[in-house]
DSSP file (Angstrom, degrees, kcal/mol; ACC not computed):
  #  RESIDUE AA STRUCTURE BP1 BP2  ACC     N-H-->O    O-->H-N    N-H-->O    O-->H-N    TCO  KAPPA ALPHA  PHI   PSI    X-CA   Y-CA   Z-CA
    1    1 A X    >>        0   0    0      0, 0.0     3,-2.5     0, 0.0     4,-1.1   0.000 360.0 360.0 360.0 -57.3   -7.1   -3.1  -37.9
    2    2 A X  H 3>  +     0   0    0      1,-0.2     4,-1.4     2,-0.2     5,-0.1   0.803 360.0  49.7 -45.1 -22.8   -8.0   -4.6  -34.3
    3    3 A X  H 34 S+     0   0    0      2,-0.2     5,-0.3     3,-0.2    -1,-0.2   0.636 105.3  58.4 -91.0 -12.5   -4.2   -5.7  -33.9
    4    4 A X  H X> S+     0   0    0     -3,-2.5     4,-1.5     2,-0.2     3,-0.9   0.963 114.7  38.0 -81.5 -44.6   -3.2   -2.2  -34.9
    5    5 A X  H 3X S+     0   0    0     -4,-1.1     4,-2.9     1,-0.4     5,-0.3   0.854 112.5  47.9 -77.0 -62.6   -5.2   -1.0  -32.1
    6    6 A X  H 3X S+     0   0    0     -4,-1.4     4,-0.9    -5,-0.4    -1,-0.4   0.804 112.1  58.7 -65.0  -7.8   -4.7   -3.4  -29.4
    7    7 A X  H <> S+     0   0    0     -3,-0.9     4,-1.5     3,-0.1     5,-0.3   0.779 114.4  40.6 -76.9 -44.1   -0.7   -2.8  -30.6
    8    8 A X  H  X S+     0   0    0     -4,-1.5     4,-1.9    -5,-0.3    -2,-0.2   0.902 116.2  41.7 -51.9 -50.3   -1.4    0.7  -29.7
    9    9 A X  H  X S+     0   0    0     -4,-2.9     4,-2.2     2,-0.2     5,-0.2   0.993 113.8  59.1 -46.8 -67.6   -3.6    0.4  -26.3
   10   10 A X  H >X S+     0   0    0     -4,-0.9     3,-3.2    -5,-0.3     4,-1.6   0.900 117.9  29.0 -43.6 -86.5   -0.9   -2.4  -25.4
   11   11 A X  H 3X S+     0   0    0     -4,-1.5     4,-2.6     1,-0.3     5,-0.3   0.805 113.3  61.4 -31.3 -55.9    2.2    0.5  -25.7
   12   12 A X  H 3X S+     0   0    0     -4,-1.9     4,-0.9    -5,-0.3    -1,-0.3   0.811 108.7  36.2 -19.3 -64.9    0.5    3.0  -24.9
   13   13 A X  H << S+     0   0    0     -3,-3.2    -2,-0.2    -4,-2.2    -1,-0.2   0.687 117.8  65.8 -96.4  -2.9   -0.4    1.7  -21.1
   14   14 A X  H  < S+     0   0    0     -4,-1.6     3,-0.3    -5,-0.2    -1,-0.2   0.748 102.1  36.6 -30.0 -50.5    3.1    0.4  -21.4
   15   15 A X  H  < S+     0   0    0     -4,-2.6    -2,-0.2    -5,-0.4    -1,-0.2   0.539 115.9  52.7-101.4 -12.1    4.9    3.3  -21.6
   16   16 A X  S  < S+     0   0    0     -4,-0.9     2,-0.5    -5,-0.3    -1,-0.2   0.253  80.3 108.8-114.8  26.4    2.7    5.4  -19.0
   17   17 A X        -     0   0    0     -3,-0.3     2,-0.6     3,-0.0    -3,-0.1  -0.580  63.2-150.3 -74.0 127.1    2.9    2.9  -16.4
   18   18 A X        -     0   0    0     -2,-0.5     2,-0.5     1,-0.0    -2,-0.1  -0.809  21.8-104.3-102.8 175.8    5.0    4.3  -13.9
   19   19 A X        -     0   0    0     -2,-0.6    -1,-0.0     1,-0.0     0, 0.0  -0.674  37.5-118.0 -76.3 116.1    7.3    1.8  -11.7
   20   20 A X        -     0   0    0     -2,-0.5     2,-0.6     1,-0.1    -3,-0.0  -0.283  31.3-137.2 -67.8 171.3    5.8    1.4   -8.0
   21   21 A X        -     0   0    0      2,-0.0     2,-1.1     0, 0.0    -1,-0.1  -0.892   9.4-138.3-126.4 117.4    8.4    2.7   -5.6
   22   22 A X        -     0   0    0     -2,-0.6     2,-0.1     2,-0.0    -2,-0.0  -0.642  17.3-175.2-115.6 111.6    9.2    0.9   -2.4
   23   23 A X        +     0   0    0     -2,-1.1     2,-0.2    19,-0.0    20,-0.0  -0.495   8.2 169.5-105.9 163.4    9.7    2.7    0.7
   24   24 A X        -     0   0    0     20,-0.2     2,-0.6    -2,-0.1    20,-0.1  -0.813  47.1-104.2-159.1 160.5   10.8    0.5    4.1
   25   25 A X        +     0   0    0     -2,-0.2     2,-0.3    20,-0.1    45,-0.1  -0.801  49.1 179.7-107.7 124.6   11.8    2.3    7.1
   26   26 A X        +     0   0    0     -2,-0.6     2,-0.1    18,-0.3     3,-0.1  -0.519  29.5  77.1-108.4 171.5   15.9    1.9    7.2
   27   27 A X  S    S-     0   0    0     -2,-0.3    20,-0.1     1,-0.1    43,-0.1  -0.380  71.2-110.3 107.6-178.6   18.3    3.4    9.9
   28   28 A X  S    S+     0   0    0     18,-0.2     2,-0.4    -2,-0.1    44,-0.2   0.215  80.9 110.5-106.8 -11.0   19.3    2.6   13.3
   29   29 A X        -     0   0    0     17,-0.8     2,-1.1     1,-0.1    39,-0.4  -0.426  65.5-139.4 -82.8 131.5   17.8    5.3   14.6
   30   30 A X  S    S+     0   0    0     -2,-0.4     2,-0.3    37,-0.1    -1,-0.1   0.268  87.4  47.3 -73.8  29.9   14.5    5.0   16.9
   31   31 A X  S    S-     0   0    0     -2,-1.1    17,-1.4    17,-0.3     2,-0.4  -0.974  72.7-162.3-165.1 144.5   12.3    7.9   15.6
   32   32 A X  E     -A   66   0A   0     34,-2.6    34,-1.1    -2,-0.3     2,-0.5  -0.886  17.7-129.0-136.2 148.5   11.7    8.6   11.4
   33   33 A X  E     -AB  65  45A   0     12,-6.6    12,-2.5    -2,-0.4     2,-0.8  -0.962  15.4-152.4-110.7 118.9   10.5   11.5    9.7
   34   34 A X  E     - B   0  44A   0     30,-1.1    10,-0.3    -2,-0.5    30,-0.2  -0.679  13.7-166.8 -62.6  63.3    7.6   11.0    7.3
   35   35 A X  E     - B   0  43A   0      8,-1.4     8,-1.2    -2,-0.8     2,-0.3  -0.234   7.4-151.8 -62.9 128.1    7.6   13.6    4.4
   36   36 A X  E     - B   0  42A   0     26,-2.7     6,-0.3     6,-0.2    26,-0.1  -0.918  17.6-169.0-113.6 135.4    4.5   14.1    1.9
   37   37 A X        -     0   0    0      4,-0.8     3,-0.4    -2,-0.3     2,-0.4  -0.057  38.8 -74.8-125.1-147.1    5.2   15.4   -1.7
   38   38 A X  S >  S+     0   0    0      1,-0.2     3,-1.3     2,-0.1    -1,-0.3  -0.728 119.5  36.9 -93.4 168.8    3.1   16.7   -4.5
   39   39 A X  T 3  S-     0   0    0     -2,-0.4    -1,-0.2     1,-0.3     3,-0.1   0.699 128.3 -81.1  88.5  -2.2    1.3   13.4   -6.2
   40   40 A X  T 3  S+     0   0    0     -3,-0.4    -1,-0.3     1,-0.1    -2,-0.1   0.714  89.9 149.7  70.2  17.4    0.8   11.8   -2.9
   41   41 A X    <   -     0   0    0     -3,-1.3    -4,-0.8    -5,-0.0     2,-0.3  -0.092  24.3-173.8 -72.0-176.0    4.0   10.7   -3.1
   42   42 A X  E     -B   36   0A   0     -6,-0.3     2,-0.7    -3,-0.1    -6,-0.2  -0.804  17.0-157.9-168.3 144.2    5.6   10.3   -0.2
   43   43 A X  E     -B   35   0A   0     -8,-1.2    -8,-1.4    -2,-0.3     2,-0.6  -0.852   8.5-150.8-133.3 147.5    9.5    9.5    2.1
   44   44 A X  E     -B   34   0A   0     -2,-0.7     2,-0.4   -10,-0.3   -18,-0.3  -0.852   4.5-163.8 -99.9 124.4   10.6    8.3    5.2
   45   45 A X  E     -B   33   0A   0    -12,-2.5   -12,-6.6    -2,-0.6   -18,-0.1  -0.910   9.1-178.3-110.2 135.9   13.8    9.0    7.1
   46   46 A X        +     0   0    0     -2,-0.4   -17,-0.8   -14,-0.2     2,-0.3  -0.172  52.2 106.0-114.0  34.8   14.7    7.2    9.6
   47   47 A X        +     0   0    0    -20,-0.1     2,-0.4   -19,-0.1   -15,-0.1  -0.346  50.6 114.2-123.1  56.1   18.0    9.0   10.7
   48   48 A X        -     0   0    0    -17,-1.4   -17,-0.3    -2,-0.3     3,-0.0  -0.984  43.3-165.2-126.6 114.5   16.4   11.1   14.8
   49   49 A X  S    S+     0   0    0     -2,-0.4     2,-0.3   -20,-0.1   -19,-0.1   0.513  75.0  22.4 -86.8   7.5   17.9    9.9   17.7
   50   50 A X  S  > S-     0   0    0      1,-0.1     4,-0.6   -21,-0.1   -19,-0.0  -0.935  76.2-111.5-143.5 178.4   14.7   11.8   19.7
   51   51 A X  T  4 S+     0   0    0     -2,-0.3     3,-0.3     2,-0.1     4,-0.3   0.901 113.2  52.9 -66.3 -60.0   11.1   13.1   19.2
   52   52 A X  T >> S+     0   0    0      2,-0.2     4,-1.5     1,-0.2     3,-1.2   0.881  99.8  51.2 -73.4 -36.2   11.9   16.2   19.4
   53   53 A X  T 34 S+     0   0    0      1,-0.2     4,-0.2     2,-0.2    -1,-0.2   0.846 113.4  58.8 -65.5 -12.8   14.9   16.8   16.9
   54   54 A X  T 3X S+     0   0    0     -4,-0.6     4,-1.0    -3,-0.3    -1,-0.2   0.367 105.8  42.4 -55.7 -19.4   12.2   15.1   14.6
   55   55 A X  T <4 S+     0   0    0     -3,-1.2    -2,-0.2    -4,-0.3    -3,-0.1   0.596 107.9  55.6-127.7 -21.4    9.7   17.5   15.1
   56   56 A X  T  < S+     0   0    0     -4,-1.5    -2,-0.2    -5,-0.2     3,-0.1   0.704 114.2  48.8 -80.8 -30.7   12.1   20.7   14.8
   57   57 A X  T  4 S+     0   0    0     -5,-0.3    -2,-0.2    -4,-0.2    -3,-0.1   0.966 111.8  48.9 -52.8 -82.7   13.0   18.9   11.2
   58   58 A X  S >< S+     0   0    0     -4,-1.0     3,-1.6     2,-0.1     5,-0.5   0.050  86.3 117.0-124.0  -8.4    9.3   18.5   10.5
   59   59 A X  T 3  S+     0   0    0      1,-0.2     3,-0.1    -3,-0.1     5,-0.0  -0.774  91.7   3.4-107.2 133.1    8.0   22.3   11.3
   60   60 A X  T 3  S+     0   0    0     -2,-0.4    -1,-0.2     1,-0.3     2,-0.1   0.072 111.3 100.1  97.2 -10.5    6.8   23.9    9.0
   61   61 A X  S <  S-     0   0    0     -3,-1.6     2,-0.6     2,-0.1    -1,-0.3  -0.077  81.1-108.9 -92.0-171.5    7.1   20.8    6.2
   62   62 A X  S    S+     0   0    0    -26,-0.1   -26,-2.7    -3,-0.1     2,-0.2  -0.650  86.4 101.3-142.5  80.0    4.2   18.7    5.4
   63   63 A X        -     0   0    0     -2,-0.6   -28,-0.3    -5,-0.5     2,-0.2  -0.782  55.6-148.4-154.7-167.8    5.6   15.8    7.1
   64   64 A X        -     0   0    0    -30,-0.2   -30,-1.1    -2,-0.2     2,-0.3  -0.675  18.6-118.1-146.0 167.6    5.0   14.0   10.7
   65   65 A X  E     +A   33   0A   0    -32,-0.3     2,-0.2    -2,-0.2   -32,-0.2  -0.562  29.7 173.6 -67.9 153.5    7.3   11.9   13.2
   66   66 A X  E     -A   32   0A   0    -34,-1.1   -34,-2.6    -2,-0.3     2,-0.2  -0.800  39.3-103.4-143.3 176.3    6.7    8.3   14.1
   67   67 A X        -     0   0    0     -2,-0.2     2,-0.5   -36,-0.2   -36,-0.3  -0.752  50.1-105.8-102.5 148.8    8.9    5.8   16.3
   68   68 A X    >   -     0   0    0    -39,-0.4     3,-0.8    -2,-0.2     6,-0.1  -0.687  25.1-147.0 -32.0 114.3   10.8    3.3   13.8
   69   69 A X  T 3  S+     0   0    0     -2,-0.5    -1,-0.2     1,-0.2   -39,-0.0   0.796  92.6  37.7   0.8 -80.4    9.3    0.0   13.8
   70   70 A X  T 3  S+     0   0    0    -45,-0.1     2,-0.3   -43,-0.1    -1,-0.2  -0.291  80.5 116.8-104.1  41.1   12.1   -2.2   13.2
   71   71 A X  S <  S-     0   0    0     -3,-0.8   -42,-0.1     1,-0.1   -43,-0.1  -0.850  79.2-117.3 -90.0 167.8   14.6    0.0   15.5
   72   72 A X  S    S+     0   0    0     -2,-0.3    -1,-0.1     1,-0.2   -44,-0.0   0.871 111.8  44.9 -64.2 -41.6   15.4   -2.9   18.5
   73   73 A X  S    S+     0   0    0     -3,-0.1    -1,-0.2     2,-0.0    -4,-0.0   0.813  77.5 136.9 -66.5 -31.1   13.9   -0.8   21.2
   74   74 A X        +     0   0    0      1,-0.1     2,-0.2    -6,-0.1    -5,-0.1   0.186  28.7 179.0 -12.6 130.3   10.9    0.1   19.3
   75   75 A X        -     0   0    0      3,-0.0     2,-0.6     0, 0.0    -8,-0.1  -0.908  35.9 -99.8-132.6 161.5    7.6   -0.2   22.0
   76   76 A X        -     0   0    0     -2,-0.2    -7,-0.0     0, 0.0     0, 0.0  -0.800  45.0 -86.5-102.4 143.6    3.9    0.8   20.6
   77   77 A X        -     0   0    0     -2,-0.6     2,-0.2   -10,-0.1     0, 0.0   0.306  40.8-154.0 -11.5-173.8    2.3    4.2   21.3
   78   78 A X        +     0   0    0     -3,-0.1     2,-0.3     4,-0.0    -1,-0.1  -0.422  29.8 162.6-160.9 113.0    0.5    3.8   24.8
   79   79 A X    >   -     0   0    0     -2,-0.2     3,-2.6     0, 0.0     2,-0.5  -0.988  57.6 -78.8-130.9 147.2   -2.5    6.5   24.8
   80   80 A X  T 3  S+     0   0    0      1,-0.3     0, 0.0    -2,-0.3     0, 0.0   0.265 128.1  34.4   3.6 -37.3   -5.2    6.9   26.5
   81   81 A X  T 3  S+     0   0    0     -2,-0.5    -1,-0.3     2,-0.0     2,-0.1   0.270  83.6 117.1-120.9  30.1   -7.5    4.3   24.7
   82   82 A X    <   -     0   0    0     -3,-2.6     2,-0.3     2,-0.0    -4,-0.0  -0.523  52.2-159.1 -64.7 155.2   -4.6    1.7   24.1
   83   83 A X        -     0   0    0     -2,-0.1     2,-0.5     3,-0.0     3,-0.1  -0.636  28.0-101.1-117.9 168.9   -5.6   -2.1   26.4
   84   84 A X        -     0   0    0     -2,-0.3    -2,-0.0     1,-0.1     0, 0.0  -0.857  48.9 -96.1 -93.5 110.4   -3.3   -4.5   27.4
   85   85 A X        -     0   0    0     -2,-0.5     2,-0.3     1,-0.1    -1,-0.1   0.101  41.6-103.8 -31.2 150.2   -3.4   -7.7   25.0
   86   86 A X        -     0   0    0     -3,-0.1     2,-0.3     3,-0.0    -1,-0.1  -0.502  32.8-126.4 -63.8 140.6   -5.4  -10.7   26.0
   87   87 A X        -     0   0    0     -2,-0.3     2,-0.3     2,-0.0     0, 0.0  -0.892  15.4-128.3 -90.9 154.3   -3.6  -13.7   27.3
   88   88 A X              0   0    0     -2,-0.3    -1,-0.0     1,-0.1    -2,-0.0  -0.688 360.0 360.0 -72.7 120.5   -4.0  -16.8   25.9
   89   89 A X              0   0    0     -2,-0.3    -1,-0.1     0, 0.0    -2,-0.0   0.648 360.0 360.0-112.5 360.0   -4.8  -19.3   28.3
């Protein structure tokens, strides 16, 4: 009887596993559109050559802009409470 049951559990969390999904930010382009779905799911497109054609995309969606990462020009933010790294001396 325990081996019918652990067969059962065992399938059971088998079959209602889902498969994790693995997003990375692709393109060439320096500025991605984030998207948010139902489920928390969520995707990123990486295909805005500005901020702003990103953000004309993005009204009205339940999604955001951010700069690509890995495009080759990519710089971090600089805002108001960003510092300047230490140097190592």
């Amino acid at each position: 009887m325990r081996i019918l049951a652990l067969a059962v559990l065992t399938t059971v969390t088998v079959l209602t596993t889902a498969p994790a999904v693995a997003q990375t930010y692709g393109g060439n382009s320096p500025f991605c559109l984030q998207s948010y779905g139902m489920g928390g799911g969520y995707g990123i497109d990486c295909s805005y050559s500005s901020m702003e054609q990103c953000q004309a995309t993005a009204s009205g969606l339940s999604a955001t802009c951010l700069t690509n990462p890995y495009h080759p020009n990519a710089q971090a933010p600089r805002g108001p409470g960003s510092r300047q790294p230490r140097r190592a001396y």
